[in-house]
N, C-alpha and C positions, 0 to 999 in steps of 0.2 A: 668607897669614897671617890675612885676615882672617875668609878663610871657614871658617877651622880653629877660630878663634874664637868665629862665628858656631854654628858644628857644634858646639859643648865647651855651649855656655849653652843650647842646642837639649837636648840631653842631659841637662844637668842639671835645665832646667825641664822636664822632661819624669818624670823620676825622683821630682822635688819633686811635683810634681803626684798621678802615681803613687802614693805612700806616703799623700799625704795624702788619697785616693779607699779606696785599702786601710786605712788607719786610722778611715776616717769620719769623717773633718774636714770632706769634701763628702760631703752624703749622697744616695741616688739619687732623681734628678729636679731637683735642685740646677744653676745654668746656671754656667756659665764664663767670667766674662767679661775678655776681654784685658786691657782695660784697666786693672781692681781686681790683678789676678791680675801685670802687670809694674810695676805701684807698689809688691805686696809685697816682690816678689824683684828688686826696683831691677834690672830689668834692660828692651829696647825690647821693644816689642810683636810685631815677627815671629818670636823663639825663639818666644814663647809661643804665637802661632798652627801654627807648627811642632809645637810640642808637642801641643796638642792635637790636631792632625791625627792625630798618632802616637799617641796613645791611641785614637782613635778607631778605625783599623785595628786597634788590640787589642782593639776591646771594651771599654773602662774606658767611652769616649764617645759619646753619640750625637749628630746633627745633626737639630733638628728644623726646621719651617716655618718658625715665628713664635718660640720660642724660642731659638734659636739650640743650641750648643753646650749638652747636660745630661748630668750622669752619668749612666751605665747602670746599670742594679739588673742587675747582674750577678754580684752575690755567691755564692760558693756555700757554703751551710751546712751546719751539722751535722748537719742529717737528711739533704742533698741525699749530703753523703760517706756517710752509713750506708748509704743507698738502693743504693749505685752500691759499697760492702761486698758484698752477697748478690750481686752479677754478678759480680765481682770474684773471689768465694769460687767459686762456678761455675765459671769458665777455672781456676782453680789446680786443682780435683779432677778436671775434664776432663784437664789434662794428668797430671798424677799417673797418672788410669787409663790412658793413653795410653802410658805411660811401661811401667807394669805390664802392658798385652796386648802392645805390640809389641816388649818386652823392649827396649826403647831404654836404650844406655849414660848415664849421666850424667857431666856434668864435673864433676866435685866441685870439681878446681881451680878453675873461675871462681868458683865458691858462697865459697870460701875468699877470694879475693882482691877479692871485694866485702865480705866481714867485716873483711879487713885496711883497705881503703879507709873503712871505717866507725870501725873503732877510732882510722883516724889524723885524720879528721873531728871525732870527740867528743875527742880529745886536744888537737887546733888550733881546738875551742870555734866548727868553721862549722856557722854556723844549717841548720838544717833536714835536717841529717846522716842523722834516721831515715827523713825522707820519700824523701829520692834512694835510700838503703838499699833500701827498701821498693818503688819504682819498680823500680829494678835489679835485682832478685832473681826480683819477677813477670814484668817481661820475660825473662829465663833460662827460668822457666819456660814460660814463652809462647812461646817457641823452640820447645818439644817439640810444640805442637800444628800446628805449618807454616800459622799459618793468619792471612794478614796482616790478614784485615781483623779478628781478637783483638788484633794487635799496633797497630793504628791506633787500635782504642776505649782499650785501656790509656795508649796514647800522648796521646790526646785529654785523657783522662780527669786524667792526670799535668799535663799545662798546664795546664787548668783549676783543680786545686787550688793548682796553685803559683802564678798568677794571680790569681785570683777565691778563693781559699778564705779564709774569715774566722779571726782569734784562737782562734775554739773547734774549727776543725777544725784548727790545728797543734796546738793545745795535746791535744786527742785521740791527737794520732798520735805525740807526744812523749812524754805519761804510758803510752802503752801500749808505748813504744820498745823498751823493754829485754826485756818479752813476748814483741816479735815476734821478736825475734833469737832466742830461746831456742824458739823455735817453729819456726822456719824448719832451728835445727839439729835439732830433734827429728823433721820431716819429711823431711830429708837421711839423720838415723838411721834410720827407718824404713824407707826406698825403700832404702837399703845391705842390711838387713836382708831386704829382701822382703817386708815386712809393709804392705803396703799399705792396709787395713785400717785402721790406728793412723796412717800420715798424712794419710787421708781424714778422720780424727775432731780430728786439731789444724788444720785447715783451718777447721772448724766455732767449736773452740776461738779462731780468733783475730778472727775475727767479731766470739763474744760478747766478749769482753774489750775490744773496741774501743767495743763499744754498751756497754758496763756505765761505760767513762771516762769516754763523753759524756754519761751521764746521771745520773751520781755527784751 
């Protein structure tokens, strides 16, 4: 019982800590220290060493010499997400043409039942609906190109934002949300069509609409 106990305030101090490194309440290079840090959250000092361990396997913390315990400048920003857009845009028209030479079938039903998973997302108001969206549909298409080490960098790439990405890179991906869905069906229309050509050019399309959010 009690080390279930122990394990819940482990968790929790760990979450609190968390939120308040993603919010910028510690900012990076900032030290952590137990002691300040279980006066606030009235609770003993080993969740909170606990915790920070646990961030530190994330990436949130680092361990230095003489410092001890500092946040990590681990953030990843709005140009770091734009950057990592043009690679991104790369694997989806790689597989598209992939799609188009080797006359490869598509499932439309998955395409479908990730839009249905998304509608019932933005209707039950969970956060960050367009990014998982968004995640799920380029791995689909990243399926067509057999090539695990595209599935490992998109993979990568998807923790990372969902971890380390700052307010202006969800608030990017959120104002352009409703874009990309109507994008994503008009490249599903096209590949149906055979016209390949036109979803090579909304590929390019959602780029720009992404850089034009972030820098409105």
């Amino acid at each position: 019982m009690e080390n279930k106990r122990r394990e819940t305030m482990e968790t929790i101090c760990y979450r609190e800590l968390k939120e308040r490194i993603q919010n910028g309440f510690y900012q990076p290079g900032e030290r952590l220290i137990e002691t300040k840090i279980s006066k606030e959250m009235n609770i003993s000092r080993t969740p909170v060493r606990k915790a920070i361990s646990m961030l530190t396997v994330d990436g949130f913390v680092e361990n230095t010499e003489y410092r001890g315990a500092i946040v990590a400048d681990s953030r990843l920003t709005k140009d770091d997400y734009i950057e990592m857009l043009d690679v991104l845009g790369l694997f989806l028209k790689h597989a598209i043409r992939r799609i188009e030479v080797k006359k490869l079938p598509i499932n439309y039903k998955r395409f479908e039942e990730k839009r249905l998973e998304l509608d019932w997302a933005l209707e039950s108001k969970k956060e960050r609906a367009y990014f998982y969206y968004g995640k799920s549909v380029l791995l689909e298409f990243i399926f067509y190109l057999k090539n695990d080490c595209y599935l490992e960098i998109v993979e990568d790439f998807s923790v990372k934002v969902e971890q380390f990405g700052t307010a202006e890179v969800f608030s990017i991906i959120e104002n352009s949300g409703k874009d990309f869905v109507k994008s994503i069906e008009q490249i599903l229309f096209s590949i149906r069509k055979e016209n390949y050509f036109k979803a090579l050019e909304v590929v390019d399309q959602i780029t720009e609409r992404q850089i034009l959010s972030a820098y409105r």
